[in-house]
N, C-alpha and C positions, 0 to 999 in steps of 0.2 A: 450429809451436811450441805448445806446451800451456803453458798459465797454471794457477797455481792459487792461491786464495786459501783460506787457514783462519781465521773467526772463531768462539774458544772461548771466549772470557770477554771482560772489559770492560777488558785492557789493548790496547795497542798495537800494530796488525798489521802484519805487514812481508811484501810480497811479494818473492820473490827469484828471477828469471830465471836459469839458467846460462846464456845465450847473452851474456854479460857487458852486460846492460840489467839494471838494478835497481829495482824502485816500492816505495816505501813508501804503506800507507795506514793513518792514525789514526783508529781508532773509541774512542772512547771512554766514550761516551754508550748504545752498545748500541744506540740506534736504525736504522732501516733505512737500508743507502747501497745506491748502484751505481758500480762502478766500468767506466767503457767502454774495456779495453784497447787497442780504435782510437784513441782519443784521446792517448792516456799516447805511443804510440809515435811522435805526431804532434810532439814536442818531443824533441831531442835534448841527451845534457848531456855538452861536452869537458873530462872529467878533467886535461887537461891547460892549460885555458883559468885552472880551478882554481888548480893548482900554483904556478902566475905567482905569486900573489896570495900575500902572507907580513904575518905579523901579529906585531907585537913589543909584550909586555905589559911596561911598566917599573914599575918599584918608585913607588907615590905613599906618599908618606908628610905626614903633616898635622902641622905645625909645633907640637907640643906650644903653647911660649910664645904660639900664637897666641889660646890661651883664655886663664880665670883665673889671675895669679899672684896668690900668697895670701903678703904681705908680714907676718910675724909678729913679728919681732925691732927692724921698726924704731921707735923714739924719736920724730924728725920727720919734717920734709919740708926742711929746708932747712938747710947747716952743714960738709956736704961729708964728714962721716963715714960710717964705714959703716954706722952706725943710722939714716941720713937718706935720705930717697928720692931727693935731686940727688948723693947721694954713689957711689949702683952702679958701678961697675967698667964699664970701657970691654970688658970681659972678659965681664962680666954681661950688660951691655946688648946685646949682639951674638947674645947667646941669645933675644933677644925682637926680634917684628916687628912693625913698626909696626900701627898698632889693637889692640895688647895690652892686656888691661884688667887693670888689678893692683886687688885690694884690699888695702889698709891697717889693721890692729888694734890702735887705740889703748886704753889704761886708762880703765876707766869705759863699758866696751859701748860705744864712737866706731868706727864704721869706714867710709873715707874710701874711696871709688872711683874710681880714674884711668883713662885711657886716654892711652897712647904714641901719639904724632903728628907728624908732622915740623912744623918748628918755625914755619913762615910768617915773619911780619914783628911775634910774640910776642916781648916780652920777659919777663923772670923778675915774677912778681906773685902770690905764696903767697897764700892758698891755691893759687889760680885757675891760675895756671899755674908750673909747677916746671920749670928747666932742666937736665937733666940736664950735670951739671959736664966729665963724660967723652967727653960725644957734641953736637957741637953743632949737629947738625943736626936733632934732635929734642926735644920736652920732653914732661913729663906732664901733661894737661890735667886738675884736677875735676869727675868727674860726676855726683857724692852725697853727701852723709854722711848717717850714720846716726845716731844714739843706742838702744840698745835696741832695738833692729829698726826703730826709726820714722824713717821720713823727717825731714830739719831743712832748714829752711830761715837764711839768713842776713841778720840786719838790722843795716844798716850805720852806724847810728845808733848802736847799743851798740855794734857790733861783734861780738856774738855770735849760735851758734845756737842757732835754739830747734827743738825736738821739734813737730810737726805731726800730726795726725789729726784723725778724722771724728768728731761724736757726734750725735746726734739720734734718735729715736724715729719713728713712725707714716710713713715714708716723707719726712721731713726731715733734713736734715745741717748740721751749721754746722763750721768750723773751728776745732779750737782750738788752743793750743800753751800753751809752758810757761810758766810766769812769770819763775823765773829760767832763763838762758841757761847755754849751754856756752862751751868757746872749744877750738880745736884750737892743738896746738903749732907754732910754726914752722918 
């Protein structure tokens, strides 16, 4: 049997037997190889050991609802309307899966961040946790608010929140927040 190998450039070379044995060899660095056709013929490959083996590619598809929803039309959080976030539709809610995280855009740059969770041994406690009216095996849990892009934190003394950030100079920081508070709707 005569072998023969052609390397012309820097792609990929393929040795082809007609006594139905096939080698491939990849150069593709240009540098020097040997290929020892004693060896190559010392492995045998049953095309039909192949065949057996079948590979089934299915459709994955990634739950949209499982990122952000971006809740813009609703009012509050609690009231059972459709402008209230305990109000969604048993219809709605079934488009989203649990660890959905919805944001909420209240008046005034407030936006409120939840996440869907099944419901444990939670009861209804707005903020903090909103039952969804239509589904009661899960609620919304609070995992933010905002004001104007800043972080709030909430004191339970007033009852409201205040806006939070950094200030300091030469490598110090102190915290500050606002003097008067916000309040989210119910």
């Amino acid at each position: 049997m005569a072998y023969s190998v052609a390397i012309s450039d820097n792609l990929a070379y393929s040795l082809d037997v007609s006594d139905n044995l096939a080698y491939s060899l990849d150069v593709s660095d240009n540098l020097a190889y040997s290929l020892n056709i004693s060896d190559l013929l010392a492995y045998s490959l049953n095309i039909a050991d192949l065949l057996a083996y079948s590979l089934t590619i299915e459709d994955y598809n990634i739950p949209m609802p499982s990122y952000v929803v971006n809740f813009t039309s609703f009012t509050g959080l609690t009231g059972g309307t459709a402008t209230d976030l305990d109000g969604l539709s048993a219809t709605v809610l079934n488009l989203y899966v649990t660890g959905t995280v919805a944001e909420m855009y209240l008046t005034g740059d407030i936006a409120l961040k939840f996440r869907l969770r099944a419901i444990g041994s939670d009861t209804e406690s707005a903020p903090w946790i909103i039952a969804c009216d239509n589904d009661a095996t899960r609620v919304w849990e609070l995992l933010a608010v905002t004001k104007e892009g800043l972080p709030s934190t909430y004191n339970s003394v007033t009852g409201l929140w205040y806006r939070v950030w950094s200030v300091g100079s030469d490598g110090s920081a102190t915290v500050s927040q606002d003097e008067t508070g916000f309040s989210i709707p119910a």
